[in-house]
N, C-alpha and C positions, 0 to 999 in steps of 0.2 A: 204559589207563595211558599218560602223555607219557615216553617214555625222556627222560633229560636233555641235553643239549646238549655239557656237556663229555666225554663218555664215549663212546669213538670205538668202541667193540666193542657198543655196546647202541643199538643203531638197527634193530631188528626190520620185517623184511615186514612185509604186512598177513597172509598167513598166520601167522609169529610173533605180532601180536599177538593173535591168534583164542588161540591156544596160551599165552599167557603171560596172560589175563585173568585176572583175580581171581573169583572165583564165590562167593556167599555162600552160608558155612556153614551158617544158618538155614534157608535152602532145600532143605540138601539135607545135615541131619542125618542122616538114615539112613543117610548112606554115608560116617560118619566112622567112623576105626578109632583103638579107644582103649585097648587093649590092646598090651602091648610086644611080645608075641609076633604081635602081627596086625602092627603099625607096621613093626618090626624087619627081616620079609621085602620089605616094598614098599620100604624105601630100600635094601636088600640088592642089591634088582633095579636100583636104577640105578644101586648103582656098577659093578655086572659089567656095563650096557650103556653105561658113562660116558654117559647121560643127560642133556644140558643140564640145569640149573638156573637158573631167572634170579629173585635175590634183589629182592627189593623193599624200599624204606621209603620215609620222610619225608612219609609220604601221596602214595605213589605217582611221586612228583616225580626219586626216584633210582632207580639199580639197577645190578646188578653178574650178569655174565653167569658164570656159578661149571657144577663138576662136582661130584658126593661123590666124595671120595676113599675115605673109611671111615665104619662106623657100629658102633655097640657100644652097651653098654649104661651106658658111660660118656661116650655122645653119640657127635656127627655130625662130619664132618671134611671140609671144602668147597674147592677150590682159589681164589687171590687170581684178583679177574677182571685185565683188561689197564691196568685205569686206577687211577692207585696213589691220587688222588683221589677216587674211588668207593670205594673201599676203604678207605680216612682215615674216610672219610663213614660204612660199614658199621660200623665199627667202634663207633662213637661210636651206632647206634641203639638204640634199646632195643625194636624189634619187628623181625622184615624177614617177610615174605610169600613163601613159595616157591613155585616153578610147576614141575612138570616133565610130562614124558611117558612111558609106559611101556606099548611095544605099541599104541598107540593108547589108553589109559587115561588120564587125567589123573590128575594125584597134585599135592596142596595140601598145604602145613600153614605152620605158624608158630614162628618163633624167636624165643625172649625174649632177644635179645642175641647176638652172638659174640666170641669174642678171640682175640686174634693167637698163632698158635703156630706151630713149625719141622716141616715134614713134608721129610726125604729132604735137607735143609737146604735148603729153601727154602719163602719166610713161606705159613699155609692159614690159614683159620680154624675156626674149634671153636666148639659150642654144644652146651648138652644136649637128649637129645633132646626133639623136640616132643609135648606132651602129647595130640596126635589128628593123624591124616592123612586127609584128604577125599582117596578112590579111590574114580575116577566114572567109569565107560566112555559112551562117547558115547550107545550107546541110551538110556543113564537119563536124559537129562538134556535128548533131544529131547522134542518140544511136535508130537504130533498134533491136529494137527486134523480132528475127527470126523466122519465122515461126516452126511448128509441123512437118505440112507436109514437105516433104526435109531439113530436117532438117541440120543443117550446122555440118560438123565436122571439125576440125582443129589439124592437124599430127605434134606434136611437138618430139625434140629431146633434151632430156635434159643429160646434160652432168654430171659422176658420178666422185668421188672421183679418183678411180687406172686411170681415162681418158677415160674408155667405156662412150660409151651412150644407154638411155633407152628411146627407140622409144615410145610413147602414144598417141593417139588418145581421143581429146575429144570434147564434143559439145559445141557451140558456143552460147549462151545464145544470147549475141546483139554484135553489132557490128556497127563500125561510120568509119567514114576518119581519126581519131584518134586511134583507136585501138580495142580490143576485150576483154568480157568477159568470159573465159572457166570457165565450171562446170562439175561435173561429175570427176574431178581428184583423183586420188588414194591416201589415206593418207600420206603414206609411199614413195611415192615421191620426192626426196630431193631437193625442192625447197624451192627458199629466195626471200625477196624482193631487187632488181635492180638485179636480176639476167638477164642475156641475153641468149636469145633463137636463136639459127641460124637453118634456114635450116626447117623452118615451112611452112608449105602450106597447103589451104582451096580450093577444089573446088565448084565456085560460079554455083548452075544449070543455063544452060539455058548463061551465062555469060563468065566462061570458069574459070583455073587457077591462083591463086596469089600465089607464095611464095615471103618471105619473114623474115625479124627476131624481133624478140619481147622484150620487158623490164618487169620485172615482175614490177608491181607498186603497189600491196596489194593482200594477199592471208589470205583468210576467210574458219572458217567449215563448212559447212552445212549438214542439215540432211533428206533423201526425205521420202515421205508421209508411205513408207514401212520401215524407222530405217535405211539406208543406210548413212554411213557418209559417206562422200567425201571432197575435195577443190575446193573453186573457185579463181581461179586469174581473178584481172583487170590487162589489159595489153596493153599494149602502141606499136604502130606500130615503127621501129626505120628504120631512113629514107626511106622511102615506096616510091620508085620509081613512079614517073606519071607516067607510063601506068598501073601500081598495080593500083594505088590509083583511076585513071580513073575506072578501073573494079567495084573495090568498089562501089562509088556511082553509077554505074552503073545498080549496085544488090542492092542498097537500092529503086532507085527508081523504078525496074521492081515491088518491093513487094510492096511498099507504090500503084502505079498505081492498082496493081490487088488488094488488099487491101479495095481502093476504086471503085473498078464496083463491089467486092463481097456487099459492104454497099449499095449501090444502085441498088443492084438486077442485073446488067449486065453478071453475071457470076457467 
C-alpha cells in the first residue's frame, strides 16, 4: 500500500509497511473470527494496549493512522488521525481496511463506513462492529520450504470431465498454515484456477497424517534443469480442521528446530 502524500503522520518504515499490509482473507479463512464473543476480546486487547491502527481505503491510495478507543457491542470507537483531510476523506468511504498488532499477532478486519462522533469532547469515529477479524500469528502464515531429504508428497484427486477421477501424487515445494505449493504436475492434467480438491492427503514424517481439501489459487509452467515441463499450483488449504492444522505447524517447527542445530553444528 502507497500511503498518500498529503498526510504527514502516515509515511510508514519499511517495517510498518511489512506490518500494515493487507493479506487476503481467502487465504487464510481459517483464521477469521466471526463470532462476537471471539471478535469482542481481540479489539478488547488493543485498546488496553492502545495498539496502532492504520485505516485504510479508496483502494489503498489513503489512510489514517487511528487507536480504538472503545468497543462494545454497539461498535468500535477509533480516535481522528492528525490530518483533518484524511479524515474528511474517512469519512466519506464506504469500506476502510484495518491493520493492527497485538503481541506480535496480526489482527485485520473491515468497516463498512464510519461517522463522526464526540469522545471526551473531542471529534472520534464510530462504526459497527466488523462482521469477522483475521487473527494470524506469524507462524501461520510463514511458507517452509521443504526439505530434499523426506521429501513431502501430496496425493491429490482431481476430478475429470465424464465424473472419473485421476489420482496424482505430487511433491510439496513449501508449505505454511495457509496452504501448499505442488510441483512436479503433469501438463495434461485438467486443472483451473478455484478449482477444489477433496480428498487430499500428505504424510507429515515423524508428525503423522493430514487429509484434507484444497482450492487451486494460481497454476504456472515450469521447466526443470533436464527440459522437463511440468505445473506448479499455489494452493490454499480450505477449512483445515485444528487438529490438521495443529500437525501442520507442528512439521514446520520440527524442520526449522533441526534446521537450526544442523547451522550450529548440533547434528
Amino acid at each position: 500500500m502507497t500511503p498518500p502524500s498529503d498526510e504527514p503522520d502516515a509515511s510508514p518504515s519499511l517495517t510498518q509497511q511489512a506490518v500494515t499490509e493487507v493479506l487476503p482473507t481467502d487465504e487464510f479463512s481459517q483464521y477469521l473470527l466471526y463470532s462476537k464473543s471471539e471478535i469482542l476480546p481481540v479489539l478488547r486487547g488493543l485498546v488496553e494496549h492502545v495498539s496502532q491502527v492504520t485505516m485504510m481505503f479508496n483502494a489503498g491510495r489513503n489512510m489514517v493512522l487511528s487507536s480504538l478507543i472503545s468497543c462494545g457491542d454497539d461498535g468500535v470507537v477509533l480516535e481522528f488521525g492528525a490530518s483533518t483531510e484524511m479524515n474528511r476523506k474517512a469519512l466519506k468511504a464506504d469500506k476502510l481496511f484495518c491493520v493492527s498488532q497485538l503481541d506480535k499477532v496480526k489482527i485485520q478486519f473491515i468497516l463498512s463506513g464510519v461517522d463522526q462522533i464526540e469522545v471526551g469532547g473531542r471529534p472520534a469515529f464510530h462504526a459497527p462492529l466488523p462482521d469477522s477479524v483475521l487473527r494470524l500469528q506469524r507462524r501461520e502464515f510463514y511458507r517452509l520450504v521443504t526439505p530434499v531429504v523426506q521429501a513431502l508428497k501430496c496425493r491429490i484427486r482431481v476430478p475429470e470431465a465424464d465424473g472419473s477421477s485421476i489420482v496424482v501424487e505430487a511433491h510439496v515445494a513449501d508449505i505454511s498454515g495457509g496452504g501448499v505449493l505442488l510441483v512436479g504436475l503433469p501438463l495434461n492434467l485438467p486443472l483451473e484456477t478455484d478449482m477444489e480438491l477433496s480428498g487430499c492427503r500428505i504424510e507429515l514424517p515423524e508428525i503423522g497424517l493430514i487429509t484434507f481439501a484444497l482450492r487451486l489459487r494460481s497454476l504456472t509452467e515450469s521447466v526443470s534443469r533436464s527440459g522437463i515441463r511440468a505445473k506448479r499450483a499455489g494452493c490454499e488449504f480450505v477449512h483445515l480442521p485444528g487438529p490438521m492444522a495443529r500437525l501442520v505447524q507442528r512439521y514446520i517447527m520440527k524442520i526449522e528446530r533441526e534446521r537450526k542445530m544442523r547451522e550450529s553444528g548440533m547434528i
